[in-house]
Each structure stands twice: as C-alpha cells, then as structure tokens.
C-alpha positions in Angstrom: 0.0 0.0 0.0 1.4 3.6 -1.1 0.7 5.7 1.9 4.0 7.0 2.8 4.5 10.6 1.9 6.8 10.3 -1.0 4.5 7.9 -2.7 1.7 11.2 -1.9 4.2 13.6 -3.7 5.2 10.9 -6.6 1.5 10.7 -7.4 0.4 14.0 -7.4 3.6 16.0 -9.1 6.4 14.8 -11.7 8.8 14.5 -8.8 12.1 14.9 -8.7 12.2 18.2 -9.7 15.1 20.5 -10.6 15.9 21.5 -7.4 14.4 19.0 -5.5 14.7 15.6 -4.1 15.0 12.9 -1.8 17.7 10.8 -0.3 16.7 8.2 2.5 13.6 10.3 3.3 15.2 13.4 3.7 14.7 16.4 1.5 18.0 18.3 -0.4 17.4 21.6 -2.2 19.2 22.2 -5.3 21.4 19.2 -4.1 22.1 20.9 0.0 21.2 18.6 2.5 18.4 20.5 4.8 19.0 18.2 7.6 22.5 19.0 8.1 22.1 22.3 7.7 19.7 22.7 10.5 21.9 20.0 12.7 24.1 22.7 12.0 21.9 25.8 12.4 19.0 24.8 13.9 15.4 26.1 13.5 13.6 28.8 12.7 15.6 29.5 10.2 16.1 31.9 6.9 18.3 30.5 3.7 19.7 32.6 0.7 21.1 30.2 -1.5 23.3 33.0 -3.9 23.6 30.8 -7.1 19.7 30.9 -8.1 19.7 34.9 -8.2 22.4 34.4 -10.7 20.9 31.8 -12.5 17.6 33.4 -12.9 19.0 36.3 -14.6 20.7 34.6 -17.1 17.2 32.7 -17.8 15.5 35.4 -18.4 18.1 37.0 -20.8 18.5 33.8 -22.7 14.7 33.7 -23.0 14.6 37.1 -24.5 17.2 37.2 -26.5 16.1 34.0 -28.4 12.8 35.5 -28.8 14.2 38.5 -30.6 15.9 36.0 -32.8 12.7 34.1 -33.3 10.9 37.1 -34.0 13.2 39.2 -36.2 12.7 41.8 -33.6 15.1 45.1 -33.9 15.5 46.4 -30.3 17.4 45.5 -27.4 16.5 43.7 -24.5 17.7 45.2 -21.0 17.7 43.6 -17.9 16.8 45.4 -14.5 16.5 44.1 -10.8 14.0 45.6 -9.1 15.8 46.3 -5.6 12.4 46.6 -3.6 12.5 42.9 -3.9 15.0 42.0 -1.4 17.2 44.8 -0.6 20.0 43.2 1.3 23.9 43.1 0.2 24.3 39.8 -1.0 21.6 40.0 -3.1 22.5 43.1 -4.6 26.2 42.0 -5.0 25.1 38.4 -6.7 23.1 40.2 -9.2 25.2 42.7 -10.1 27.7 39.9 -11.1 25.3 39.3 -14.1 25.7 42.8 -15.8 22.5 43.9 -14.7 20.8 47.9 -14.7 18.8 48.6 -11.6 14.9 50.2 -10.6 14.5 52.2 -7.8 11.5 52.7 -5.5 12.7 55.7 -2.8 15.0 58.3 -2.1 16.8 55.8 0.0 17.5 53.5 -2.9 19.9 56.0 -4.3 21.9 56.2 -1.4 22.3 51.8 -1.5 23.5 53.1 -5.6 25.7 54.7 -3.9 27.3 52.4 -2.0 27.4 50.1 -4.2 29.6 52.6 -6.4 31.7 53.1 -3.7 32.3 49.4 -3.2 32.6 48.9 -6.9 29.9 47.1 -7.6 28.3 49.5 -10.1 29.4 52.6 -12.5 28.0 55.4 -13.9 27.0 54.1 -17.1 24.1 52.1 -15.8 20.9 53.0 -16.2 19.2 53.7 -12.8 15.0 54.1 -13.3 13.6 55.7 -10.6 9.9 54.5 -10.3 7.4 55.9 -7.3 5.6 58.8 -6.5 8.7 60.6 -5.7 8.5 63.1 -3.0 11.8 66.0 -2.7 14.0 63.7 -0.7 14.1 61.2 -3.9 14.3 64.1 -6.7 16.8 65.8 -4.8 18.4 62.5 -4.4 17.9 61.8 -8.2 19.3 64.9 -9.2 22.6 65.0 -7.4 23.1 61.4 -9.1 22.6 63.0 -12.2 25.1 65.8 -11.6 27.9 63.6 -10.5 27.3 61.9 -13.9 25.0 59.1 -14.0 23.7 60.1 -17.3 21.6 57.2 -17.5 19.6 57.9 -14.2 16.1 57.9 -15.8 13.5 59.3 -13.4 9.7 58.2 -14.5 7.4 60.6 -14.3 4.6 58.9 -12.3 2.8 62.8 -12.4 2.9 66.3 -13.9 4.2 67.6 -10.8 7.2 65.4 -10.7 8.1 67.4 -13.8 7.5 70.7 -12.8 9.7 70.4 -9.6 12.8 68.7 -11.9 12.5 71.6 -13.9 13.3 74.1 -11.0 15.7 72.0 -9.6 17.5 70.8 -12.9 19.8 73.7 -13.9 21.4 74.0 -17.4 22.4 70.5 -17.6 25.3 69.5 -19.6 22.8 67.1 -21.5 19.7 66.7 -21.5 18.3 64.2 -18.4 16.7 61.4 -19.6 13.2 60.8 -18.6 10.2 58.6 -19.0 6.8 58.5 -18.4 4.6 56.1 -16.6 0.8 55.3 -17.9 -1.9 54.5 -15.4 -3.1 50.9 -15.9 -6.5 49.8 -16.0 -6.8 47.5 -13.2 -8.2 43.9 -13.7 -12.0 43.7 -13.4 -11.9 42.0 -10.1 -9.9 44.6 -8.5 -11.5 47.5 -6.0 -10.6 50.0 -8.5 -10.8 50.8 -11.7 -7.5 52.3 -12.3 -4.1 52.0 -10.9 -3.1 55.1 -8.4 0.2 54.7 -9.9 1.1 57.0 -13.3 -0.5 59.0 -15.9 -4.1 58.5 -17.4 -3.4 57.1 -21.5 -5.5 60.0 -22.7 -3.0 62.5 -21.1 0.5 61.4 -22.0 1.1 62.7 -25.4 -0.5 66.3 -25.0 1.7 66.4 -21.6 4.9 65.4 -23.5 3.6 68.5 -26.2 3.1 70.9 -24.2 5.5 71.0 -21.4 8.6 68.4 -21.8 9.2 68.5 -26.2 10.2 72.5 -26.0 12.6 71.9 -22.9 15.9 71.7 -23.6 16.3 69.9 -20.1 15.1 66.8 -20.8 14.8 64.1 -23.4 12.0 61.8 -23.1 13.4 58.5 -24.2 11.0 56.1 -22.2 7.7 54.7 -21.4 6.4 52.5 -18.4 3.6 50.2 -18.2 3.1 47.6 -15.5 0.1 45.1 -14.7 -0.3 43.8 -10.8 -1.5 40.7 -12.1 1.8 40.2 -14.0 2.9 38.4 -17.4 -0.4 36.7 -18.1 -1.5 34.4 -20.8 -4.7 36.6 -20.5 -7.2 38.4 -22.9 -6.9 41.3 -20.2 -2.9 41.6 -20.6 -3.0 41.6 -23.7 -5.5 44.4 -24.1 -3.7 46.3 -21.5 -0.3 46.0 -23.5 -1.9 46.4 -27.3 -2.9 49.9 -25.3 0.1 50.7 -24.2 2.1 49.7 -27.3 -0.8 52.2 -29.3 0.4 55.2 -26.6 4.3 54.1 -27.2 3.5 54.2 -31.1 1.5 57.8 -30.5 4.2 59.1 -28.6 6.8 58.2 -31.2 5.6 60.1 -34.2 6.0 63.7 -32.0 8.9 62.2 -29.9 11.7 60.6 -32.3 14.5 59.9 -29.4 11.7 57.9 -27.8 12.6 54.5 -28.0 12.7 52.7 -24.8 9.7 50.3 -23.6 9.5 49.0 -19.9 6.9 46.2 -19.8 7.6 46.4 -15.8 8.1 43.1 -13.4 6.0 40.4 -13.9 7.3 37.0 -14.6 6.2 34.5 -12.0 7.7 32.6 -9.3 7.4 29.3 -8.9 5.1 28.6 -6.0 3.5 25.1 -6.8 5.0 22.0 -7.7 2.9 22.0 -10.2 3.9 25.2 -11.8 3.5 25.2 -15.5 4.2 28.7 -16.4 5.7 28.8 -19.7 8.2 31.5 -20.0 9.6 30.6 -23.2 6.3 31.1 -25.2 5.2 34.7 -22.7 8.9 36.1 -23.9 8.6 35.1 -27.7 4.8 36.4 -27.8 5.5 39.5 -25.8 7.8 40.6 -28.1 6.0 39.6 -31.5 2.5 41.9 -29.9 4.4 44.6 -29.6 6.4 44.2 -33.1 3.6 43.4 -35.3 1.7 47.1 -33.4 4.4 48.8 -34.3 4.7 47.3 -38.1 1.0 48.5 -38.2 1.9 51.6 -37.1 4.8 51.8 -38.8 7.2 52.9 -36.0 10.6 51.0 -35.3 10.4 48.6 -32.1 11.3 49.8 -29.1 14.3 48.4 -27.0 12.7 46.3 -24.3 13.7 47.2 -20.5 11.9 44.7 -17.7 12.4 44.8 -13.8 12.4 41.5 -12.8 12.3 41.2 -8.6 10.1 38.1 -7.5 11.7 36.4 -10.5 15.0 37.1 -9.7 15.5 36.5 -5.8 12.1 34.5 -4.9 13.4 31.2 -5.5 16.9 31.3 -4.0 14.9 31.8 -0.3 13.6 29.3 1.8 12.7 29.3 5.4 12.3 26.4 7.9 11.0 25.6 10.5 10.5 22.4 13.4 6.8 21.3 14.6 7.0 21.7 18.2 3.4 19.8 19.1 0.6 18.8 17.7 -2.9 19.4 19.0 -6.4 18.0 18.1 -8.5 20.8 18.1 -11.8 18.5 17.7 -12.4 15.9 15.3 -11.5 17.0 11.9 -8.8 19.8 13.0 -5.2 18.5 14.0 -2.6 21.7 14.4 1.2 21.5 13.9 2.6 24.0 15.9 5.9 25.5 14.4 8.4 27.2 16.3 7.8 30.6 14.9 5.2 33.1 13.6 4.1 32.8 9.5 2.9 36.9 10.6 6.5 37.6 11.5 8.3 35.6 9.2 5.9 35.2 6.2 3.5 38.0 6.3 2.3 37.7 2.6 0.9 34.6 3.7 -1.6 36.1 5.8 -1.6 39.6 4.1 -2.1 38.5 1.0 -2.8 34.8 1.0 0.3 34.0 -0.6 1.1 30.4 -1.0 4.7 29.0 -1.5 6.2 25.3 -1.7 6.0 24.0 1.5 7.6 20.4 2.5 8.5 18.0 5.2 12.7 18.2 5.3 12.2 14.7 6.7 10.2 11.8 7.3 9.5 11.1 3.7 9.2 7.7 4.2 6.2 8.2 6.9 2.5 7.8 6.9 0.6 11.2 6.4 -1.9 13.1 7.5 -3.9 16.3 6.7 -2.9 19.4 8.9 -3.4 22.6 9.7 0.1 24.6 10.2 -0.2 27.2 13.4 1.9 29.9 14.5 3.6 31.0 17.5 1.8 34.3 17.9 -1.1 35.0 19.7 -3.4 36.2 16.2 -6.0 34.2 15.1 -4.6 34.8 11.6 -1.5 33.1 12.6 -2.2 29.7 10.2 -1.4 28.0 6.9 -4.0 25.9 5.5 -3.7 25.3 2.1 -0.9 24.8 -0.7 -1.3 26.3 -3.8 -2.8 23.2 -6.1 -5.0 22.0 -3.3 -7.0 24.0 -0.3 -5.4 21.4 2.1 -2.3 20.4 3.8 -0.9 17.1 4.2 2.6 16.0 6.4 4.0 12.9 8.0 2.7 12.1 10.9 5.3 12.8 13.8 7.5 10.3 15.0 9.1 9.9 18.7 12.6 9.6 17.8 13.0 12.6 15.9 11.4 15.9 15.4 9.7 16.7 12.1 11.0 19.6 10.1 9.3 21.8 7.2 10.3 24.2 4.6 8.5 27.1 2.9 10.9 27.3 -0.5 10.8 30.2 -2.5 10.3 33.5 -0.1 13.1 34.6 -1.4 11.4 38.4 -1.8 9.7 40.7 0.2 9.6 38.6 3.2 12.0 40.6 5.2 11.4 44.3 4.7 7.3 43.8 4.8 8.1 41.8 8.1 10.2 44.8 9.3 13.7 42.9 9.2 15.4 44.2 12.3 12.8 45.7 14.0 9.9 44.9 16.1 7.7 41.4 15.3 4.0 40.7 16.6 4.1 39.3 19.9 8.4 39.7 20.1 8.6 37.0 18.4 12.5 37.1 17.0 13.6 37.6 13.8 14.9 34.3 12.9 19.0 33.1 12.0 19.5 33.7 8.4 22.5 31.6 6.5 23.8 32.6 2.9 24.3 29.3 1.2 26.8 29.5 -2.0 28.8 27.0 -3.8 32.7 27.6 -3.6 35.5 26.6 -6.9 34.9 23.1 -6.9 31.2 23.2 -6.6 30.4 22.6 -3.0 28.6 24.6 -1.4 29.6 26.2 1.6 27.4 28.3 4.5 27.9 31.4 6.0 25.8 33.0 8.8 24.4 36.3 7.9 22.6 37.6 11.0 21.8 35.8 14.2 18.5 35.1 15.7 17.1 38.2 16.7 17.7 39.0 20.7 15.5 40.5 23.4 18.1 43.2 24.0 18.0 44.8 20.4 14.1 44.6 20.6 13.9 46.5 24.0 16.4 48.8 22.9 14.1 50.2 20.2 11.7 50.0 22.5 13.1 52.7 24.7 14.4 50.7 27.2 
C-alpha cells in the first residue's frame, strides 16, 4: 500500500524536480542537504542560496534574446532588478555579477546606488530608473546622481508635478536628463478599483509630452512604463492592456523621435506550486511579437525592451524552515502542527495576501501522512497556513518519537523581510529568525555562512526605549 509521503508527492507531481529531491527520506534543495544544515543551524531558520539569483537572470536574458531571434525583432532587450524585492547586500552584489541595470522605488534606494559605487559594484554608465511617487527627498536625491554623472539615471514621471519640480531644480544641464513617463493601468476587473493610483491617465500622455517636456531643452524623453499587478499573463486582459500601451508608445513616437525605450515592468512568475506550468519561453517570444507586429501597423521602429524583474530574480533562492513543536487535536477533523515561529513575523504575505509557497517536510519522507493545519507561535487568530497552492489542504508525515519533524517554505526569497520589518519589532516579540547565505565555492560545494543571528530580546527592547 502507497501511503507513505513520498509515494503522496510521486503521485500528485512529476517529482524529482530541478531543485528538489530525496535521499533516505530526507529532502535536499538544489542538491544541499536541509538536515544537516539545521543539525548545524538549527530552526527557525532563513536561507539565501546565492547561485539561483544568478541563474535566474541569465534565464531570463537567454529567454529574450532567443525571442528577438525568433521574431526578427530590432531592439534590445535590457535587464533590470528591481531592488524593492530584497534589498540586502548579498543580493544586490550576486546580481550585479550578471551585468544587470537597476529600478528604484525611494530616495533611500539612491543612497544603497551609492554604496554600491563606492564598493565597486556599479558605474555610472548604468541606467538607474527611478519609479514611485517621488516626494523631494528622492528628486533631490535623483538629481545629485545626475550631476555627478550618472547620465543614464532615468526618473519616470509617475505625475505632472514630478516634472515641474525637476524643472526648477534641474539647472542648465550639460545634456539633456533622460526621462520617462509612466501610464496609469486599468486594473483587472476584479480589483477595487478601476485604475491604478500609480502613473498617468493614456489619454493625457502625449499632450503632456507637447506641451511642457518636447520645447525643454532639459530633458529628453526616451522612455515609457507600463506595469500590470496581475503580472505576465496568458490573458485576454494583458493583452488588451499591452496592445494599449504599445498604441500610446506608437502615439508618442511620431512627436517624440528619441523615444525608444519600452519598460513592460516586473511580472514573470515565481514558482510557488510544484505544479507550476508557467511557460516563460512562449510569454517572452509572444510578448515581443504583440508589440512588433503594433508597431509594423503603425509603422514605428520597435522599441528596445527594458523589464524589472524582482520576484523572479531573488524569490526562489529563499527558503525558510522551520521544526513542529506539538501537535494538538483541536476536535475531530482539526489536527494543528505548531511551528516554532510566527508565519505573521516571518511570512507576512501569507496572511496579508494569502500568498502560497512550496512547503515540504525536510524529513520523514518515508512516513505515513496526514492532513494538517500549520499554526503559529503568535497570539493572532490569523496566525495559520492551510492550504498549498494546487490544493485547499495540507498534508505531512505524521510525527515520530525519535525525531522531530521539520518543514520548509521554498521560495520566499522576496519581500519577506522588509514587509516583516527585518530588524525591527515582530508581533508578539517574536525574533527575527537566524539567516545563513548558502553558495557553492570553486569546486562546486557549497559552503554556508551565517548572515545575521536570531534576533535578541536586547535589540528589541532597545528600540523599545528601554
């Protein structure tokens, strides 16, 4: 009888996977074995495994640049990381090994550029886009990149006021700034709104561009900047939205020759099911041939391509794991694991949005299961995880006396830790958890290195004001 919980996995998923398997019922992760690592580390516990950042990049310019092959397509395709993703230095410094440009979300953001220049990480010849509603700390910030000579720092005008405050602060620039311009999405149906907050209305964009930025000398408008919440769809709503935004590009062109930059935004997916069947291959070939057959129509020359990748790029090198500490029958159908942290503290999307990631037993493969509802250490009601992404239940070996079970949520990789206030104060004190960088040395072992320690009671009370 198959009732172990590989032979659960093996029938429900094409198992192994790329970067996972098994070995004597214990899980390994792009070939690390988790059970050592926590011998080693213990639980809860935060991994960065440095080699997927790298590896995603390099997908995703491989992807595109085959499509413009396939296509015949006559612009360029640049790459940008999207630093609101996962700001930290080892991140930042992976990436940039991959000859990457960066987007920016805040005035602080120019001040990690900065840095980065300073260490060497990044020159002046990369283009910097500044996204956001940009309040004076950022322009002024923006601006005094500019004057030390990042010519290719590219604030997006998300209003008309943006404009008019560059234009008093700008002052007779050795060249023109670059600029772009961002247009205000039509949200998907579902959504509360109608409109995204974010940009400026289509109908708006080429008089704007007429009658304040074509005449001044200061600028040179040289990009424009869509970007869908729901991502890079296979949907009759994405592609309206970009056949609309390819029609403004095309609009813009004929008054604006030195346009000829397209950002189609974020948007490729992370994998968060083993069952994922996103295929990125056919989204970068049909992206590009949309937008090249537009502007044949239109008879405008396609525009280089400029995406800013985050989730894609850092999402899948996280993981974060954790030991059940007890379980509890709640009544007759409810059994709880309790883990030995807080999904609030240390996954809030999970509860703030109802994200779903990968989540799997690091041991005990070769157990019975059982359905289960996953609890947290905090107090909140909303402190749960119920349901994987292909199925609105979870199942996990049953626990065992000899040895604790162990779990892993795999690809949290991004936003986790500056929505959860890394550093800070967490619901209930609960501590930050130990965070590891995992990367693979000459040889190709991988080797460990412990980024920051589990959070002490000293460094919360101290913030605190005690």
């Amino acid at each position: 009888m198959k009732n172990k919980y590989y032979d659960l996995v093996d029938q429900t998923f094409d198992f192994p996977q790329d970067e996972f398997r098994t070995e004597d019922g214990e899980l390994y992760f792009h070939d690390i074995p988790l059970m050592e690592i926590i011998k080693q580390y213990g639980t809860p516990l935060k991994i960065s495994y440095l080699p997927k950042i790298s590896s995603q990049i390099q997908r995703a310019k491989r992807m595109f640049n085959v499509a413009i092959a396939k296509t015949d397509y006559q612009g360029t395709y640049n790459y940008c990381y999207c630093t609101k993703s996962s700001h930290f230095s080892f991140v930042l410094e992976e990436a940039l090994k991959n000859d990457i440009n960066l987007e920016t979300s805040s005035a602080f953001d120019i001040n990690l550029i900065l840095e980065l220049y300073e260490q060497g990480l990044v020159d002046k010849t990369k283009f910097i886009l500044c996204n956001g509603y940009k309040r004076m700390p950022y322009l002024e910030n923006i601006v005094g990149l500019y004057n030390e000579g990042w010519h290719n720092v590219i604030p997006i005008f998300d209003n008309e006021n943006e404009y008019y405050t560059l234009d008093k602060m700008l002052e007779n620039p050795a060249v023109p700034m670059k600029v772009g311009i961002r247009i205000a999405a039509e949200e998907e149906p579902k959504f509360d709104f109608y409109t995204s907050r974010l940009g400026m209305r289509y109908r708006d964009i080429v008089s704007f561009y007429e009658e304040k930025v074509k005449s001044n000398k200061k600028f040179q408008l040289k990009m424009l900047h869509f970007f869908i919440n729901t991502g890079i769809r296979d949907t009759a709503y994405y592609w309206n939205e970009l056949a609309k935004c390819v029609n403004v590009y095309c609009d813009l062109k004929h008054v604006c020759p030195e346009l000829d930059s397209l950002n189609i935004g974020g948007g490729f997916p992370c994998k968060t099911s083993l069952a994922s069947n996103y295929d990125y291959e056919y989204m970068s070939e049909e992206v590009l041939a949309q937008i090249k057959n537009i502007c044949l129509n239109r008879e405008v020359p396609e525009p280089n391509i400029f995406t800013e990748f985050g989730s894609f790029t850092v999402g899948e090198s996280g993981a974060t794991l954790y030991s059940i500490l007890d379980e509890k029958q709640q009544n007759d159908r409810e059994r709880w694991y309790m883990i030995d942290s807080s999904f609030i503290t240390t996954l809030p999307d999970t509860w703030g949005i109802n994200q779903r990631f990968i989540m799997l037993p690091i041991n005990h493969w070769d157990c019975e299961y059982q359905r289960v509802f996953l609890g947290g250490l905090t107090c909140d009601s909303e402190d749960y995880y119920n349901a994987d992404s292909h199925a609105n239940a979870i199942f996990l070996p049953k626990l065992q006396k000899d040895e604790p079970l162990y779990i892993g949520f795999f690809h949290t990789g991004a936003y986790q830790e500056s929505l959860g206030g890394y550093g800070g104060i967490q619901h209930c004190l609960i501590p930050a958890p130990k965070h590891i960088i995992i990367d693979k040395d000459e040889d190709g072992e991988y080797v460990t290195k412990l980024f920051a320690k589990e959070q002490s009671h000293k460094s919360m009370l101290k913030i605190l004001g005690y």
